[in-house]
C-alpha positions as MATLAB code, in Angstrom:
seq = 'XXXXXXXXXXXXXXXXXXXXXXXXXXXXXXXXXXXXXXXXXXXXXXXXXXXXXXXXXXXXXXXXXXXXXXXXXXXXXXXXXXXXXXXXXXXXXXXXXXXXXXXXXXXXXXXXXXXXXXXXXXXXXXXXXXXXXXXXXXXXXXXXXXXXXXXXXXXXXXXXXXXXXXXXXXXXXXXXXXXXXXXXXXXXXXXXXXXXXXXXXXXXXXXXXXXXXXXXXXXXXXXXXXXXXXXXXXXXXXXXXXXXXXXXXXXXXXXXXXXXXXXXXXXXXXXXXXX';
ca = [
      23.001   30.918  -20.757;
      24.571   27.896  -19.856;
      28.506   28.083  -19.242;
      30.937   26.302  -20.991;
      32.422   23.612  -19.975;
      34.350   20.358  -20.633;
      33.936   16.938  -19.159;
      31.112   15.107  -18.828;
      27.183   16.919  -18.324;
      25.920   17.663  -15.214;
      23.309   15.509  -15.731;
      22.271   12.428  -18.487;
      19.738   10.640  -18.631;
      18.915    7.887  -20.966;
      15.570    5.205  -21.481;
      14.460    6.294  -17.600;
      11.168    3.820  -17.061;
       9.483    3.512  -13.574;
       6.122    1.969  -12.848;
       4.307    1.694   -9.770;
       1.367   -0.214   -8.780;
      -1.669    0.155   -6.747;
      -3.548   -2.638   -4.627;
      -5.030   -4.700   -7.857;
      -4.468   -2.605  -10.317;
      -2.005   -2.797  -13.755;
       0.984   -0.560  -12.967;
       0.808    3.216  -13.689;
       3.923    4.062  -15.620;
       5.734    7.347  -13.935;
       8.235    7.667  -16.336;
       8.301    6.327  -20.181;
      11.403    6.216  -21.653;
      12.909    9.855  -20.263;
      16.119   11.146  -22.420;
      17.248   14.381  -20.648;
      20.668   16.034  -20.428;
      21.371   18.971  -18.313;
      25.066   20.617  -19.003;
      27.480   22.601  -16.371;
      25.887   25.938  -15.364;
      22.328   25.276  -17.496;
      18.879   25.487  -15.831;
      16.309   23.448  -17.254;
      13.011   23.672  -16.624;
      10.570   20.498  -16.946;
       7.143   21.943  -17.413;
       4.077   19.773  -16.816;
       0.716   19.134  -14.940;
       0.623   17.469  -11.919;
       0.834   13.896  -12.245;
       2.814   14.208  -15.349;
       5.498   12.392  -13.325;
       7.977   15.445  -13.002;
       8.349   14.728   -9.091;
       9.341   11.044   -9.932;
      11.962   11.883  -11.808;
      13.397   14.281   -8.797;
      13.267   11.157   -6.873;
      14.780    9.226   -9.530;
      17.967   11.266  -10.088;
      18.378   12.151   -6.719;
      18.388    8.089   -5.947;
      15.336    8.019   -3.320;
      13.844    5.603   -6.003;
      15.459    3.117   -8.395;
      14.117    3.340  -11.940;
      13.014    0.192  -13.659;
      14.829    0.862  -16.498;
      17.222    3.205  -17.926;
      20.509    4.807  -17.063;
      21.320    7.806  -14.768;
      24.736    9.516  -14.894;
      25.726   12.375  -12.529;
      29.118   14.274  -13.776;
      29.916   11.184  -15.681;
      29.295    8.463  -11.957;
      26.743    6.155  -12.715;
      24.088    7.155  -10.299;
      22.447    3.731  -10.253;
      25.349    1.994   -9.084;
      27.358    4.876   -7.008;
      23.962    6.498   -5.101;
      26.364    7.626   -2.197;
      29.142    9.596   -4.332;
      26.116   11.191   -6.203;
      24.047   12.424   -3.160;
      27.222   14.528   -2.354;
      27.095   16.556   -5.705;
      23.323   17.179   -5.740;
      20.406   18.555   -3.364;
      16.906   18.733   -3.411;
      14.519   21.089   -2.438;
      10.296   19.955   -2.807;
       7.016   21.704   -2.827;
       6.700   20.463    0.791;
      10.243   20.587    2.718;
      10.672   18.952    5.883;
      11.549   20.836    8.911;
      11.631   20.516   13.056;
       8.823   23.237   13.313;
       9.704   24.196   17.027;
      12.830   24.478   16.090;
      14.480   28.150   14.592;
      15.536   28.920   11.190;
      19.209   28.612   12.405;
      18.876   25.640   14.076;
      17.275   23.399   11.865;
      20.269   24.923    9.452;
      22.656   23.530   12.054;
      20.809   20.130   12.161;
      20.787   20.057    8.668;
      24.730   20.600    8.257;
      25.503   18.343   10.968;
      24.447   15.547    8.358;
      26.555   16.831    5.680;
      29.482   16.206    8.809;
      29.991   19.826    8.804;
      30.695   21.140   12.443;
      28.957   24.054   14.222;
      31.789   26.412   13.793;
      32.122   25.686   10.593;
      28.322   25.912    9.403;
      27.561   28.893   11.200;
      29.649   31.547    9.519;
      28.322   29.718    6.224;
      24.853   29.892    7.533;
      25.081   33.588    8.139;
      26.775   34.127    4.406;
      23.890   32.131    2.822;
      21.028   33.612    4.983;
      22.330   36.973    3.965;
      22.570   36.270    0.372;
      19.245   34.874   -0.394;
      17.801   38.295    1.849;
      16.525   36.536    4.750;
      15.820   39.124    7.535;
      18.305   37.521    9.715;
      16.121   38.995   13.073;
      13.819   36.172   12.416;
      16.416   33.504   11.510;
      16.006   32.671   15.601;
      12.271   32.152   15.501;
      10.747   29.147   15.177;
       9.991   27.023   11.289;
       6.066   27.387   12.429;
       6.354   31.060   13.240;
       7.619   31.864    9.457;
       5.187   32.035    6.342;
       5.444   29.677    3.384;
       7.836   31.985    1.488;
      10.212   32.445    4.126;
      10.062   28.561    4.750;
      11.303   28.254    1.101;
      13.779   30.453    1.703;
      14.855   28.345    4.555;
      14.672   25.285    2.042;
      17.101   26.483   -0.523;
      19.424   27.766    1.818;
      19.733   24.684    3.328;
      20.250   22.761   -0.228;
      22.997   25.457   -0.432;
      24.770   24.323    2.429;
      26.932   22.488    0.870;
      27.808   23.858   -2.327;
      25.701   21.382   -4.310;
      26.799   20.772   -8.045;
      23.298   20.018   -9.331;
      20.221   21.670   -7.439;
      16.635   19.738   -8.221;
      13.509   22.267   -7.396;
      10.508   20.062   -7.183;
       7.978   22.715   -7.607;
       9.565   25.198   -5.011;
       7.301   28.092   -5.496;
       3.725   25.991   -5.693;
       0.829   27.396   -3.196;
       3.034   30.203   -2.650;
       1.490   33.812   -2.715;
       2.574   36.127   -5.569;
       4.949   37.980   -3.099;
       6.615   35.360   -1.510;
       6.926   33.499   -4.787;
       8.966   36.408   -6.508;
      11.004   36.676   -3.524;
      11.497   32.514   -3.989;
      12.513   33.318   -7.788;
      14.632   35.673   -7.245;
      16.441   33.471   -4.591;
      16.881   31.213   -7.308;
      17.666   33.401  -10.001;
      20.808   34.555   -7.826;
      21.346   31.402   -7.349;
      22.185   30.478  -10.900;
      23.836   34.193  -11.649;
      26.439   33.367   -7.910;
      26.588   29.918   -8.043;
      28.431   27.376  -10.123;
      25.561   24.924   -9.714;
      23.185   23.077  -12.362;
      19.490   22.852  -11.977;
      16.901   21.383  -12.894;
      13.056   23.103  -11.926;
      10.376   21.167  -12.397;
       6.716   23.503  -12.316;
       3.664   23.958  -13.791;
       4.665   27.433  -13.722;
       4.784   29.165  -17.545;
       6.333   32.392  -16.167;
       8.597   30.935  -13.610;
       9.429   28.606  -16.492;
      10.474   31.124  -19.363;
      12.265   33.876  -17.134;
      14.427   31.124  -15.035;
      15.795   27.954  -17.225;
      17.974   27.887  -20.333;
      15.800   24.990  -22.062;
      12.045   23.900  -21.203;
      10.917   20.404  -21.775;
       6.955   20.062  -22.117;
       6.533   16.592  -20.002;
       2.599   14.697  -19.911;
       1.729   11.431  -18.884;
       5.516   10.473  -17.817;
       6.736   11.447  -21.113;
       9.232   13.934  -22.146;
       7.296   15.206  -25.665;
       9.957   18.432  -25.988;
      12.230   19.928  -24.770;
      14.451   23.909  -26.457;
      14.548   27.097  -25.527;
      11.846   28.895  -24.597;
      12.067   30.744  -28.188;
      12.945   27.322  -29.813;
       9.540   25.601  -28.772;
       7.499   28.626  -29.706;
       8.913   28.976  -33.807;
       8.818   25.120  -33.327;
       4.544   25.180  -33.050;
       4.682   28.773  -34.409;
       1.472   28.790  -36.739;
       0.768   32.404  -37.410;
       3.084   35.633  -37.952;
       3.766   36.021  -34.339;
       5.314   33.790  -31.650;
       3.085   31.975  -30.036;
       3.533   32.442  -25.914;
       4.479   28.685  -23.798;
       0.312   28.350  -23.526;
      -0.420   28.397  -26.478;
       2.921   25.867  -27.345;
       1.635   23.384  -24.227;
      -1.926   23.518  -26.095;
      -0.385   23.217  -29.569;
       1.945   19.777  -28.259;
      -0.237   18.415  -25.698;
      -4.284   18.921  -27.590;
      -4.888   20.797  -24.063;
      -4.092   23.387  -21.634;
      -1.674   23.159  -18.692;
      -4.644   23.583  -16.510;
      -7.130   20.755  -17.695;
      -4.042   18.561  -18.080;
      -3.865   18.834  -14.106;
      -7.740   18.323  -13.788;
      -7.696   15.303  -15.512;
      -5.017   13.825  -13.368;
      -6.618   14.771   -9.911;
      -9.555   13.046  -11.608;
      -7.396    9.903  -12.340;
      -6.379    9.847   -8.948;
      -9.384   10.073   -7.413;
     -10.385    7.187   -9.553;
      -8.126    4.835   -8.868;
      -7.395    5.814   -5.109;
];
């Protein structure tokens, strides 16, 4: 559960509205009107299909891309108008991280803390202490990013993000295309990363599992819009319609007239529409 705190949320969002536009076409709106807080020490989880406009959101909080609309408020700093102060509290870590792929595990680590002005003597001690908590097999922390498998890439990812103590970590589908071992191993990274760490997150997936064993709230989010958001337990008495709890499927199919999978269908179909 969540811890408690005082001062402002971790995260607050209010009226977020971003449209983009393709060649000719009338703007496709990302985001409609998003209202989302995260507290101190809460995971939330943003469930939805891809397309649904959960990765625009990432991008939106973590300042990469200026919303149209709306407000954004990191720790109480008005991420709209402050970008720089934010990016110091927050990381990211996305379906598809970015790494020098000749380079090793520890080195790209060292690049990466070099940007956060840390110095070599002072990341690599850290490096060592983070490698060693997520249970990288630190034997193949010299080998090179194209040598290691997806999992251990991820791994890589988040202990990177970790580097500097972030106050609010944004997953962006971190265990997607993953196989079933190395996405455990990529949950339980994160899971001990909320039970070690005084951090916030927010995960967005298409995950149901990943969803209900990792975050403190899940939001249901389709077509850019935010259509609920409780407790795993809250959403399921919420479209409870028989004796028993319904599971998160059958809540997705109850709020959304369709399943998690044909929601994602019909946006690779958009796409390939209007490409």
């Amino acid at each position: 559960m969540p811890l408690t705190t005082i001062g402002p949320r971790a995260l607050e969002i209010r009226g977020v509205e971003k449209s983009f536009k393709k060649r000719r076409q009338e703007p496709v709106r990302a985001l409609r009107g998003i209202d989302l807080t995260i507290d101190k020490g809460e995971v939330v989880g943003i469930l939805g299909p891809n397309g649904s406009g959960k990765s625009t959101l990432v991008r939106v909080i973590s300042t990469l891309i200026t919303p149209d609309a709306g407000t954004v408020d990191v720790f109480g700093i008005d991420a709209l108008h402050h970008p720089k102060t934010v990016q110091k509290m927050m990381n990211r870590v996305s379906v598809e991280a970015s790494f020098f792929k000749k380079l090793s595990a520890r080195e790209n680590l060292l690049y990466g803390s070099k940007l956060y002005g840390l110095t070599s003597a002072e990341a690599s001690p850290r490096i060592t202490e983070i490698l060693e908590g997520i249970g990288f097999r630190m034997k193949r922390a010299g080998e090179p990013m194209e040598n290691l498998s997806r999992g251990m890439q991820q791994k890589i990812a988040l202990a990177r993000a970790l580097l500097t103590s972030p106050m609010l970590l944004l997953l962006d589908e971190p265990t997607t295309g993953l196989d079933p071992r190395s996405k455990k191993d990529v949950q339980a990274v994160i899971w001990d990363i909320r039970r070690r760490h005084d951090a916030s997150i927010l995960l967005c997936t298409h995950d149901m599992g990943e969803a209900e064993e990792l975050c403190d709230r899940i939001g249901i989010m389709v077509d850019g819009e935010l259509i609920a958001i409780d407790t795993a337990d809250g959403l399921k008495r919420k479209y409870q319609s028989g004796p028993e709890l319904p599971t998160l499927e059958d809540v997705f199919m109850a709020a959304t007239g369709t399943t998690l999978e044909e929601a994602s269908m019909e946006e690779e179909e958009k796409e390939l529409v209007t490409a």
